[in-house]
C-alpha positions as CSV (number, residue, x, y, z in Angstrom):
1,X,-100.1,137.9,49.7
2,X,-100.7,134.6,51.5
3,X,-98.7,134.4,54.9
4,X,-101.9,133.1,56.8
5,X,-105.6,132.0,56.6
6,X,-107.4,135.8,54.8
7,X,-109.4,135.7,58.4
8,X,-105.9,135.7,60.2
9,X,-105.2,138.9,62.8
10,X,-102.0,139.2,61.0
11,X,-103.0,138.6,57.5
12,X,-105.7,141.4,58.6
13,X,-103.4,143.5,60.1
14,X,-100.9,143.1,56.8
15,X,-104.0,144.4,54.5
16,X,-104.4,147.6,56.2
17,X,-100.9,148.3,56.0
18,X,-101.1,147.8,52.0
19,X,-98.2,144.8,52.4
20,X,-98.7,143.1,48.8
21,X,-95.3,141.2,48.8
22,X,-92.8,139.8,51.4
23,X,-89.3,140.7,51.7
24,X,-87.1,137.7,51.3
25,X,-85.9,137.5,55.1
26,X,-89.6,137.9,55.6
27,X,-90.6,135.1,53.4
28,X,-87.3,132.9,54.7
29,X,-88.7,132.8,58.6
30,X,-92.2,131.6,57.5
31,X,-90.5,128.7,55.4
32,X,-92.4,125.2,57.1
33,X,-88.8,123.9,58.2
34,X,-88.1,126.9,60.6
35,X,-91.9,126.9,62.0
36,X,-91.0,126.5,65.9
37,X,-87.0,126.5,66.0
38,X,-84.7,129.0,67.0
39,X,-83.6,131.2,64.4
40,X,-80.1,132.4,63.7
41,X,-81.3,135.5,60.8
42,X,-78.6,137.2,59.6
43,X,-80.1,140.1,57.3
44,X,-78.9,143.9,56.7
45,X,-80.6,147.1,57.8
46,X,-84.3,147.9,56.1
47,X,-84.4,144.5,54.9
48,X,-87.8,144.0,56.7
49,X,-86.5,142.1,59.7
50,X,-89.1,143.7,63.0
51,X,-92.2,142.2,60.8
52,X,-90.1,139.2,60.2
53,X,-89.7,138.0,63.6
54,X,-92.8,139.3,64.5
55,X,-94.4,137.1,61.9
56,X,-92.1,134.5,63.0
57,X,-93.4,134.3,66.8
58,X,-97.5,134.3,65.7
59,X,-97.7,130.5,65.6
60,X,-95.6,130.7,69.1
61,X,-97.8,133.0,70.6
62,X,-101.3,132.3,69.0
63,X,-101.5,129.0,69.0
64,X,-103.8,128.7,66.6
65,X,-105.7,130.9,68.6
66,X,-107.6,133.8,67.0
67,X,-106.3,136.0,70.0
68,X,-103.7,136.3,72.9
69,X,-106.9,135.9,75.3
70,X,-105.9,138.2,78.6
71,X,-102.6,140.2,79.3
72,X,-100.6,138.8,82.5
73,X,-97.2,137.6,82.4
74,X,-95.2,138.5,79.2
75,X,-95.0,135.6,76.5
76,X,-91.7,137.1,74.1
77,X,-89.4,139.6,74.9
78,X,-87.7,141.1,72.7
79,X,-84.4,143.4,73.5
80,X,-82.8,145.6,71.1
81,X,-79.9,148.2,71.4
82,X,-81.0,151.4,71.7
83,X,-84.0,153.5,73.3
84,X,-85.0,154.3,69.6
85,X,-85.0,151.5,68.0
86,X,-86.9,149.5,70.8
87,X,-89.4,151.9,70.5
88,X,-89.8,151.9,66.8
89,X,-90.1,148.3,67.2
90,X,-92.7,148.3,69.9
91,X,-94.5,150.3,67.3
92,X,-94.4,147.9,65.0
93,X,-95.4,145.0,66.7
94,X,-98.4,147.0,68.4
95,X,-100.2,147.6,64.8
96,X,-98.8,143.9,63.8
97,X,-100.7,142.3,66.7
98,X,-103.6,144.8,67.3
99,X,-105.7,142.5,65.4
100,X,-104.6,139.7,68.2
101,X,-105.6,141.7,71.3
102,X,-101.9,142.3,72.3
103,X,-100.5,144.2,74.8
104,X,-97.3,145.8,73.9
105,X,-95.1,147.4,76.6
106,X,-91.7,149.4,75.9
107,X,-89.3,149.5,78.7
108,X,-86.2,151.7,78.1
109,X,-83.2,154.0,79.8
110,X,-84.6,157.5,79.9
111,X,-87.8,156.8,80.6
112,X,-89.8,156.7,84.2
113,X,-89.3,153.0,85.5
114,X,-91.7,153.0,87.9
115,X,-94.3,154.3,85.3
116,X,-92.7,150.9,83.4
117,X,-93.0,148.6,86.6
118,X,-97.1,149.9,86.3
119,X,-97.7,148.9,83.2
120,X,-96.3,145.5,83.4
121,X,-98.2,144.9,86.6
122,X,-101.1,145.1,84.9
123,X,-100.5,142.4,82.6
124,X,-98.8,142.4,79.0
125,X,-98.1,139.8,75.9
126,X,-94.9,141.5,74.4
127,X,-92.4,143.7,76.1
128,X,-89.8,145.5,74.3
129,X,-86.3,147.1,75.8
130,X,-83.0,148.0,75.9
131,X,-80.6,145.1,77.6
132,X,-79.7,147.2,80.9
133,X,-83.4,148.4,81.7
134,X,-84.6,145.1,80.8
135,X,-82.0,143.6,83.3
136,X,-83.1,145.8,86.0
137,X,-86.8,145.2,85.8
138,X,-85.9,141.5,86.1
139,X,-83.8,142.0,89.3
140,X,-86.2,144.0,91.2
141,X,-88.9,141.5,90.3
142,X,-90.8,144.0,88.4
143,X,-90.9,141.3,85.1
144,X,-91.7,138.2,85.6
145,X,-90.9,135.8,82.7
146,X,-92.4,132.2,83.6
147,X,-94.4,132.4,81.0
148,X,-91.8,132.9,78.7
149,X,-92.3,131.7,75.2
150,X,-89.5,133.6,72.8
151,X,-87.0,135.8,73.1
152,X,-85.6,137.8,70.6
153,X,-82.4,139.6,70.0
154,X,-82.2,142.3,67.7
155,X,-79.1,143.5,66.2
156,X,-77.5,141.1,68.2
157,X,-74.0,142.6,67.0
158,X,-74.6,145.8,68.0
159,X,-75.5,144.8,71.4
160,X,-72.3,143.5,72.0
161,X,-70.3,146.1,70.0
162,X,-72.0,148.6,72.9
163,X,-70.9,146.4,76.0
164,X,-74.0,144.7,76.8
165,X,-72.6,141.0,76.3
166,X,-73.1,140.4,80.7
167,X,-76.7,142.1,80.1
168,X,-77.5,140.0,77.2
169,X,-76.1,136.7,79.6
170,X,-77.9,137.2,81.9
171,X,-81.4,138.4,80.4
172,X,-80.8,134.6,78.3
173,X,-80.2,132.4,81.6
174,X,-82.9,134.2,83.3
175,X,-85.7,132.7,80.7
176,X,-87.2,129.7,80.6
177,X,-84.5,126.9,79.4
178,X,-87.4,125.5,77.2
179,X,-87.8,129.3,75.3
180,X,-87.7,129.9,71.0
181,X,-84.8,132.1,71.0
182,X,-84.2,134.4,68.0
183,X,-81.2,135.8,67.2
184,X,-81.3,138.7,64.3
185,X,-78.1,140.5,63.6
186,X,-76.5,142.3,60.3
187,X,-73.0,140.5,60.7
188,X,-72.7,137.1,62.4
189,X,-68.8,137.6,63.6
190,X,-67.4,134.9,65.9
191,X,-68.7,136.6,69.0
192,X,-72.9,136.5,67.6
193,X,-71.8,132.1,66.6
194,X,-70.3,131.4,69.7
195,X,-73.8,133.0,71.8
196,X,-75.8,130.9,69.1
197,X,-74.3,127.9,70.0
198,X,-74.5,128.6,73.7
199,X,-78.2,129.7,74.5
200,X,-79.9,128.2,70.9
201,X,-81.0,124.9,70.4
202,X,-80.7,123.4,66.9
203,X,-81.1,126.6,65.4
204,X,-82.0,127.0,61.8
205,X,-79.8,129.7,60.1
206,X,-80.6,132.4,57.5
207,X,-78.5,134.3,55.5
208,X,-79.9,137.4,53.2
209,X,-77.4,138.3,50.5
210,X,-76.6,141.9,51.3
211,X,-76.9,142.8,47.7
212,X,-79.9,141.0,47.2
213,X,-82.0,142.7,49.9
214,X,-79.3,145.4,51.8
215,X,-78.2,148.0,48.4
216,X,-81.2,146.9,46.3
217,X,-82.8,150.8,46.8
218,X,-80.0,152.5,47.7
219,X,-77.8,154.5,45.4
220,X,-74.4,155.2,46.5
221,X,-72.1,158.7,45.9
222,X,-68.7,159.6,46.5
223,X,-68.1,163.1,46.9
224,X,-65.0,164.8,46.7
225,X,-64.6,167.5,49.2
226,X,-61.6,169.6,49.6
227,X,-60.3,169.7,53.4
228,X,-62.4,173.5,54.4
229,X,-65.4,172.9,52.5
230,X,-66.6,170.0,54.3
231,X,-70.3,171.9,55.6
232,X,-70.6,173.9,52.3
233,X,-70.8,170.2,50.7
234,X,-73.0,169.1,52.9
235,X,-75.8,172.0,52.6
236,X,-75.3,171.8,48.6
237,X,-76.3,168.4,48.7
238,X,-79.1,169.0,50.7
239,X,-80.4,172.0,48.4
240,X,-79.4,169.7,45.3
241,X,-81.2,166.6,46.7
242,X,-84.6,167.8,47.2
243,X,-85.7,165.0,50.0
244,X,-88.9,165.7,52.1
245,X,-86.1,164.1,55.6
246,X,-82.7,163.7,55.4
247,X,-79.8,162.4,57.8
248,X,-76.6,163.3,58.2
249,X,-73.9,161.6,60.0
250,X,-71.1,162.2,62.2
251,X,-68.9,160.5,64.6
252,X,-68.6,163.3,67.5
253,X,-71.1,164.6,69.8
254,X,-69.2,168.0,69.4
255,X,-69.5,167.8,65.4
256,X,-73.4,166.9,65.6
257,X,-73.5,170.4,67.3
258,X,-71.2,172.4,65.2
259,X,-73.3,170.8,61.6
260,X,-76.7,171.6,63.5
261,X,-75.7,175.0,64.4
262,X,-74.0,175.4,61.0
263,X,-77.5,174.0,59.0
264,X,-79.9,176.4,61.3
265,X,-77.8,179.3,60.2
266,X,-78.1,178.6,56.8
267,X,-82.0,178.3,57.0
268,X,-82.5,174.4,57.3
269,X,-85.2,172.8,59.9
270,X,-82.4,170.8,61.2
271,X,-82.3,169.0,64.9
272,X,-79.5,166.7,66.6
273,X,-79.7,163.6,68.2
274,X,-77.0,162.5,70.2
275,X,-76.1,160.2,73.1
276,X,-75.9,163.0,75.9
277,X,-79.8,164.5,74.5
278,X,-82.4,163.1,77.2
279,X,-84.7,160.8,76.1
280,X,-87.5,163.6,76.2
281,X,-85.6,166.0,73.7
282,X,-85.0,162.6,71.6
283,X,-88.7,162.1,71.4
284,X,-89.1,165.6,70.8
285,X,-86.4,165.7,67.7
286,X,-87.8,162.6,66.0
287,X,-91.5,163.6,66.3
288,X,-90.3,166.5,64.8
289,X,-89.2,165.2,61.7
290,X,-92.2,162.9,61.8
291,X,-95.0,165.6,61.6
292,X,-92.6,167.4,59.5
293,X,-91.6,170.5,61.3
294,X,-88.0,169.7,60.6
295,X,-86.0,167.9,57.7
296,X,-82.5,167.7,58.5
297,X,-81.6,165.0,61.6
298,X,-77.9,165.5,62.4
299,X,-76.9,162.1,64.4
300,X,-74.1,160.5,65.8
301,X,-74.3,156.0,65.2
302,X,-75.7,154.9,68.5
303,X,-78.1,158.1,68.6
304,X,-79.4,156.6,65.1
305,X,-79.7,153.1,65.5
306,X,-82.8,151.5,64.1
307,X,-84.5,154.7,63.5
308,X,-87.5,154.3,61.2
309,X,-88.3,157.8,59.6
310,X,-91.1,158.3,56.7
311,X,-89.6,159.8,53.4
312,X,-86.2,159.4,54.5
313,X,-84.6,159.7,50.8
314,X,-81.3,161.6,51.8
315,X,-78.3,159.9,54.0
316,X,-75.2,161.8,54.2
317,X,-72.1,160.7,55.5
318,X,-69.8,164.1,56.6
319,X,-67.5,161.4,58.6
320,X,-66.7,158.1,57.3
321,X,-68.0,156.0,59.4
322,X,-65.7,153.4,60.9
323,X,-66.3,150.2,59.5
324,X,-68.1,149.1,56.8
325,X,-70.9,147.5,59.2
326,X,-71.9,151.0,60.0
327,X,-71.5,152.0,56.4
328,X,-74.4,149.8,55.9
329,X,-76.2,150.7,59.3
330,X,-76.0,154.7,58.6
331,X,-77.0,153.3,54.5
332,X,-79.5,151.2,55.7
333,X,-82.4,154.3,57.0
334,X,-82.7,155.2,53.6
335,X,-84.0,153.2,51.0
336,X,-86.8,151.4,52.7
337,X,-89.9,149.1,52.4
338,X,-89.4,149.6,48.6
339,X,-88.7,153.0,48.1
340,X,-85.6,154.4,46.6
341,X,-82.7,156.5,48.7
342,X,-79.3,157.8,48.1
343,X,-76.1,157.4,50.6
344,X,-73.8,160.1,49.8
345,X,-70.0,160.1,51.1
346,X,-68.3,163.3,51.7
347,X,-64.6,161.9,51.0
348,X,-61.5,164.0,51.4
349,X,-58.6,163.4,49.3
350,X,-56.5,162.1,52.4
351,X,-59.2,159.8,52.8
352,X,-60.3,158.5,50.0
353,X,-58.0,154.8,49.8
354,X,-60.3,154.2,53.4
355,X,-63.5,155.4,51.1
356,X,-62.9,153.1,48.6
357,X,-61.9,150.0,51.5
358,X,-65.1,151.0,53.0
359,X,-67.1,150.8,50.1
360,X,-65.2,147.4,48.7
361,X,-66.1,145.9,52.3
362,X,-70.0,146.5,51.9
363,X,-70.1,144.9,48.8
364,X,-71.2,148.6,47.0
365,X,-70.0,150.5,43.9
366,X,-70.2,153.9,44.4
367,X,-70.5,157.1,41.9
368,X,-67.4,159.1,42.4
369,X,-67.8,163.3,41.8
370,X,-67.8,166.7,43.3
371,X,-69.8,168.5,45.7
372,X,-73.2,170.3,43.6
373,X,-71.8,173.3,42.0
374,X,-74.3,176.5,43.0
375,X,-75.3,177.3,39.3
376,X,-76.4,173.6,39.0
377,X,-78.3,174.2,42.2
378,X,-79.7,177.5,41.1
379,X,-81.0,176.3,37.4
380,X,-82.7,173.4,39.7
381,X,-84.5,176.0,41.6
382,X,-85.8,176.9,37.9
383,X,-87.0,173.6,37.2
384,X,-88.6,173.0,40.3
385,X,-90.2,176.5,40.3
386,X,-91.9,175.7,36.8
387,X,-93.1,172.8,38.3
388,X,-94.5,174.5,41.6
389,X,-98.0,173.6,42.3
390,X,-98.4,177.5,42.0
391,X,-97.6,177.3,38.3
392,X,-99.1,173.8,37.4
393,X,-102.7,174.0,39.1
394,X,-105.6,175.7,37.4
395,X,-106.7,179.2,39.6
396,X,-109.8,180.3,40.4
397,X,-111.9,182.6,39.8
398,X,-110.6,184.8,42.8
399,X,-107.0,184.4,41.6
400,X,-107.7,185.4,37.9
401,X,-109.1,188.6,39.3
402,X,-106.1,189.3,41.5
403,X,-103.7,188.4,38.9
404,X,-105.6,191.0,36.2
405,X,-105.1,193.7,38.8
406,X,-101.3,193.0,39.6
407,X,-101.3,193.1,35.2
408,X,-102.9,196.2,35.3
409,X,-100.4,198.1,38.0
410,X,-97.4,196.4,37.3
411,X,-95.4,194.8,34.4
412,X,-95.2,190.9,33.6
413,X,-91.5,191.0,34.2
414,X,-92.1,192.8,37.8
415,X,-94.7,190.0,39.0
416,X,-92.6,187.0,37.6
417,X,-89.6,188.8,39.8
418,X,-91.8,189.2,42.4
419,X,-92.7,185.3,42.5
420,X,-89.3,184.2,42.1
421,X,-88.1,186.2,44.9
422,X,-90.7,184.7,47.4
423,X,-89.7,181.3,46.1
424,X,-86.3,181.8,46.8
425,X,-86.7,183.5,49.9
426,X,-87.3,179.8,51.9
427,X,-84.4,178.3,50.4
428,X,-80.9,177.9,51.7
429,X,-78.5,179.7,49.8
430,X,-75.9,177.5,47.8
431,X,-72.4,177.7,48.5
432,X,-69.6,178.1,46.6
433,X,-67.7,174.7,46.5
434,X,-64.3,174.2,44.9
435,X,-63.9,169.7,43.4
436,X,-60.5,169.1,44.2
437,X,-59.9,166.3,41.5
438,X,-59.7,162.6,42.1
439,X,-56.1,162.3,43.1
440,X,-52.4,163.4,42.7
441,X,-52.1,164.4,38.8
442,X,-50.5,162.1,36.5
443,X,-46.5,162.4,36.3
444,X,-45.1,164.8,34.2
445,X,-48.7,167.0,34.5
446,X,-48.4,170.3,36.7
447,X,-51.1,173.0,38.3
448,X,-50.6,175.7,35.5
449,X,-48.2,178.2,36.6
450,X,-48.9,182.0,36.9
451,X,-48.4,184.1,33.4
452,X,-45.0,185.7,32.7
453,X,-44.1,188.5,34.6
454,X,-46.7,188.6,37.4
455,X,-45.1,188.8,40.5
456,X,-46.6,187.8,43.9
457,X,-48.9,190.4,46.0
458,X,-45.8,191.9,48.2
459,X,-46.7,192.7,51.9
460,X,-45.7,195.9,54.2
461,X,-43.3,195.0,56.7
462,X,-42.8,191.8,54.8
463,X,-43.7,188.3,55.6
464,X,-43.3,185.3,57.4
465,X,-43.9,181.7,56.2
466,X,-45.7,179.3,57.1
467,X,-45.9,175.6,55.6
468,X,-49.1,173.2,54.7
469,X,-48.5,169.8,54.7
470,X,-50.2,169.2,51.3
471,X,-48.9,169.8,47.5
472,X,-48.7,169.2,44.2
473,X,-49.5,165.1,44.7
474,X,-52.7,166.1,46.7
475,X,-54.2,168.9,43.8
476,X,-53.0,171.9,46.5
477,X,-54.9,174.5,44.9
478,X,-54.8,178.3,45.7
479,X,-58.9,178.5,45.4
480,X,-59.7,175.9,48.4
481,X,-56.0,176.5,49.7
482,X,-56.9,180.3,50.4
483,X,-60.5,179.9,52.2
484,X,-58.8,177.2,54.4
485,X,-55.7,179.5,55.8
486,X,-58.6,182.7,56.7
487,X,-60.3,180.3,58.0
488,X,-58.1,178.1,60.6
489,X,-55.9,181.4,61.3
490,X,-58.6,183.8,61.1
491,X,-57.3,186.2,58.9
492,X,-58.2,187.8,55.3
493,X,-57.1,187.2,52.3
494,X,-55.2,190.3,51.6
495,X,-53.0,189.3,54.7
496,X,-51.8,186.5,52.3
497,X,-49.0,187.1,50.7
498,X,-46.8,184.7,48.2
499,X,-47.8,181.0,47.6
500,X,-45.6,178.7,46.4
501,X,-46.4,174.8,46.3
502,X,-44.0,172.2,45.9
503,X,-44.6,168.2,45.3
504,X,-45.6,167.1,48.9
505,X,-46.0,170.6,50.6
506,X,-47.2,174.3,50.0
507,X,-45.3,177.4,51.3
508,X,-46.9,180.6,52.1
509,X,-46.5,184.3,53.4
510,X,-48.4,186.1,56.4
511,X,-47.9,189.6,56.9
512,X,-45.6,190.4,59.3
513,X,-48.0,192.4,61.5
514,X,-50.0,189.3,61.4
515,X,-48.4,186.4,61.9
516,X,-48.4,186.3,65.5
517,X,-52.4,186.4,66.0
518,X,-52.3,183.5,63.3
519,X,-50.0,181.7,65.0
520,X,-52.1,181.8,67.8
521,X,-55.5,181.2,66.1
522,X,-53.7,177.9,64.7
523,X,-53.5,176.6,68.2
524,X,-57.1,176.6,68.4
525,X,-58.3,175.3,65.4
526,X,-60.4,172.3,64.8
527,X,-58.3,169.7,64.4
528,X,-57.9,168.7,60.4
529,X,-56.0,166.9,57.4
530,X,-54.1,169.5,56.7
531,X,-51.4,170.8,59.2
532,X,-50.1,174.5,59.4
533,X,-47.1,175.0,60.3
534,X,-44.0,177.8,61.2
535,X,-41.7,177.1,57.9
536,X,-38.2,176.4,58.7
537,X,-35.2,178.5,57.9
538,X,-36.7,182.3,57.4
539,X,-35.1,184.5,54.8
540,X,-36.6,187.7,53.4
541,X,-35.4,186.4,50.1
542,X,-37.8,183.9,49.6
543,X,-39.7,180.9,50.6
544,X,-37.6,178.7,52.5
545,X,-36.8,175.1,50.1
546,X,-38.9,172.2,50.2
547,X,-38.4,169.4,51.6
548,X,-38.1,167.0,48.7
549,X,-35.5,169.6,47.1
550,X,-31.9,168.2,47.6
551,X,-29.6,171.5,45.9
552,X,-27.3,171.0,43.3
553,X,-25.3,167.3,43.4
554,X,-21.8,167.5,45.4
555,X,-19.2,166.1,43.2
556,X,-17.7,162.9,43.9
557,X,-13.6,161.8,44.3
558,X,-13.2,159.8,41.2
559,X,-13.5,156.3,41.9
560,X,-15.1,156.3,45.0
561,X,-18.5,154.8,45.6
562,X,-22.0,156.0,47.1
563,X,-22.2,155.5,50.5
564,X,-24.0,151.9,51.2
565,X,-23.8,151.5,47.5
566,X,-23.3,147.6,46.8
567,X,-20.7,145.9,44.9
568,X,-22.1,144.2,41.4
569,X,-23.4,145.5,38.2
570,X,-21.2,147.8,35.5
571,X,-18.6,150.8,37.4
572,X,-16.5,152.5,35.5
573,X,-12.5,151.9,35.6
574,X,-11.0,155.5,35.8
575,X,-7.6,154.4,34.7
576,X,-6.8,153.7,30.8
577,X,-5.3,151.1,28.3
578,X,-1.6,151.2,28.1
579,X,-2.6,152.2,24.7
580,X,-4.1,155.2,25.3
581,X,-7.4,153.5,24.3
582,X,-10.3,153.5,27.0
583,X,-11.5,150.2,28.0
584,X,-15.3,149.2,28.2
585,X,-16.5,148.8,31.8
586,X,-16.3,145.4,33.3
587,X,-18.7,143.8,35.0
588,X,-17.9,143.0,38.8
């Protein structure tokens, strides 16, 4: 790969990172026509962009110089959205630039600023930070930017999605007017154009096809996940898709610590990362799944931004994410620098028109099923258990001996148990998922209906009802139906009585002697797509009558016409021919 002279720091630097090909946004900065202009880069997440711009800024900041020659006054700044991602990208440009002699400093929230205010005083090349920490370094005097040579904004569109437009302002009027700014961003909406044309000069624009560079590595799944099983889907596809770190998604604080708490009590290494964590715990949770002590990172959006993780093959989306920029954000950790990852959608059946907008909007096609079954899971335990390295390499001389003993005292079958059991005993357990179907069944098609003659279970003291505001068009289906009531009403499945579900609800009985304390546990359950409610119109004869049913048509005077009903088409003349014969209706 030739992006400099072979005796270049960078070119160097590249090698001993094994980089034997460019990405295209990589490749498009170093084109000749956009050597020493601004750049306006618009390019999607894991396309390559930090060693783009950092590639970008070498003839800037070089010079044709071998090194940077000694730190003082910072010569690029570069600000990017979040604590995370500004140090992942001070990361990068310190192994990019070691070859160059640079000094790299972060500067971010969270982190001691006077410890910051130190290290710039004693001189720096590159700093790296977050807009408001950036900002207040520059008003207390602590950076001083005369120097100036680039500045780069990173995820530009994220910045300003977060509030940091006044930040970004004034960061930009504060630099030299005579600066190479660079502007990187996944979307370029009206907001990112209008700051281009404000604080760039003749910038040169790049656009990377999304499908090009964005999806290329990435498959994408659509998972059907009735409204209760939500967590179960999310551990199956963990134990199903065997990745060495995986992330999972959410929009809530509050969620991020109900899934954590959920995943550590099934038996996963799992930590959160949220927006209220310090930035000591966040260090602490991403080293973790960096050295590997943990696999599972539970995140909200801005707690994940531009994190970096190694053998990230697993993303997993238990909330749709709000737009289909952070589709491809969320997307966008996995499937990186070449290697292959898989975005999975958990989509309920109330959601999935907004699934398949989402997905149209990012420009992806997405394989639609269920949630991993626990048989499939468990005959993939098989599998990978006959492909252990326990299995597969050649023992010693040591374990021959041990295994002719174990022979000797007990039988094949006992030992082969015996393995299996402490193979399984690290693993999760699978859960017991239910696919509620891809949509309402066709017309004319109905659940099948109970066998002749069996009659509901019937409760002491009788019932009350209670409605669900999901039926027939949404596959209402007593096996995810039933888990869902114990669960939001706390309660057990023998307090269930009758269940009867119409076209757009469901109708059920709770024993008598129980329907207050569900009543009351339904006032303090987490909030969901399906709504339980006290059923209108009691009767001990049966469930009270749907909504959609309308009872037996009232007859009508002869002659007279439906309310609102307009004049025109054929009605029938009630009177007859004088003789005796019935005329044919008339039109009017």
């Amino acid at each position: 790969m030739d992006v400099f002279t072979p005796d270049h720091p960078l070119s160097l630097a590249l090698a001993e990172r094994a980089y034997t090909e460019l990405t295209d946004v990589q490749g498009a900065v170093l084109d000749p026509v956009a050597e020493g202009r601004d750049l306006l880069v618009s390019a999607q997440t894991g396309s390559g962009k930090t060693v783009a711009y950092g590639l970008a800024l070498a003839d800037t900041l070089l010079d044709g110089m071998p090194t940077l020659g000694a730190a003082g006054d910072p010569l690029a700044l570069v600000v990017a959205p979040t604590r995370e991602l500004a140090l992942q990208v001070s990361r990068e440009l310190t192994w990019l630039y070691a070859k160059a002699g640079a000094r790299v400093v972060a500067c971010v929230g969270g982190m001691d600023p006077r410890a910051e205010q130190r290290l710039l005083a004693q001189g720096v090349h590159i700093v790296v930070g977050t807009p408001g920490r950036l900002r207040d370094h520059l008003e207390r005097g602590a950076l001083r930017i005369r120097h100036l040579q680039a500045v780069v904004l990173d995820e530009a569109d994220e910045m300003l999605d977060m509030g940091f437009r006044e930040d970004l302002e004034f960061i930009l009027e504060a630099t030299p007017a005579e600066r190479r700014t660079l502007l990187f961003s996944a979307t370029l909406p009206k907001d990112i154009v209008a700051m281009a044309k404000r604080y760039q000069r003749n910038a040169w624009r790049i656009a990377i096809a999304a499908g090009k560079q964005g999806h290329a590595d990435i498959e994408y799944r659509a998972v059907r996940v009735a409204p209760n099983e939500t967590e179960h889907a999310v551990v199956n596809i963990l134990r199903y898709i065997e990745s060495p770190t995986a992330m999972v998604f959410c929009n809530t604080r509050e969620s991020v610590r109900h899934l954590q708490a959920i995943l550590l009590e099934r038996g996963f290494s799992a930590v959160g990362l949220s927006g209220e964590m310090s930035q000591a715990e966040r260090n602490r949770a991403l080293q973790s799944l960096r050295d590997g002590r943990a696999r599972v990172c539970v995140a909200t959006d801005v707690a994940a931004r531009g994190i970096d993780l190694p053998n990230l093959g697993l993303v997993i989306h238990a909330e749709l994410p709000q737009n289909a920029e952070t589709l491809q954000h969320r997307s966008g950790r996995t499937g990186r620098a070449g290697k292959k990852g898989i975005s999975a959608l958990l989509v309920l059946l109330s959601r999935r028109r907004r699934a398949e907008g989402l997905l149209n909007a990012a420009g992806v096609t997405a394989t639609w099923s269920g949630a991993p079954a626990a048989d499939e899971i468990l005959q993939l335990d098989q599998e990978r258990l006959l492909k252990h390295p326990l299995l597969t390499e050649e023992p010693d001389e040591a374990d021959l001996a041990m295994a002719t003993a174990l022979l000797a005292e007990r039988p094949p079958e006992a030992i082969a148990a015996a393995l299996v059991k402490m193979y399984r005993a690290h693993l999760p357990a699978a859960e017991e998922v239910f696919d509620p179907g891809s949509g309402p069944a066709p017309m004319g098609e109905r659940p099948e209906r109970a066998p002749r003659g069996e009659r509901p279970p019937q409760l002491e003291g009788g019932g009350v009802w209670f409605r669900l505001n999901v039926g027939r068009q949404k596959n209402a289906d007593p096996r995810w139906l039933i888990p869902l009531i114990c669960r939001q009403g706390k309660i057990t499945k023998a307090e269930i009585g009758a269940i009867r579900i119409f076209e757009r609800d469901t109708r059920f009985e709770i024993e008598a002697a129980a329907a207050d304390r569900f009543r009351a546990a339904l006032a303090h359950a987490d909030r969901t797509d399906v709504r339980i409610e006290l059923a209108d119109n009691q009767g001990a004869g049966g469930p009270p009558p749907p909504r959609e049913s309308h009872g037996p048509r009232k007859a009508r005077p002869e002659g007279a016409r439906p309310e609102g009903k307009k004049p025109g088409g054929f009605i029938k003349t009630p009177w007859k021919a004088k003789d005796g014969a019935k005329k044919k209706p008339t039109p009017r």
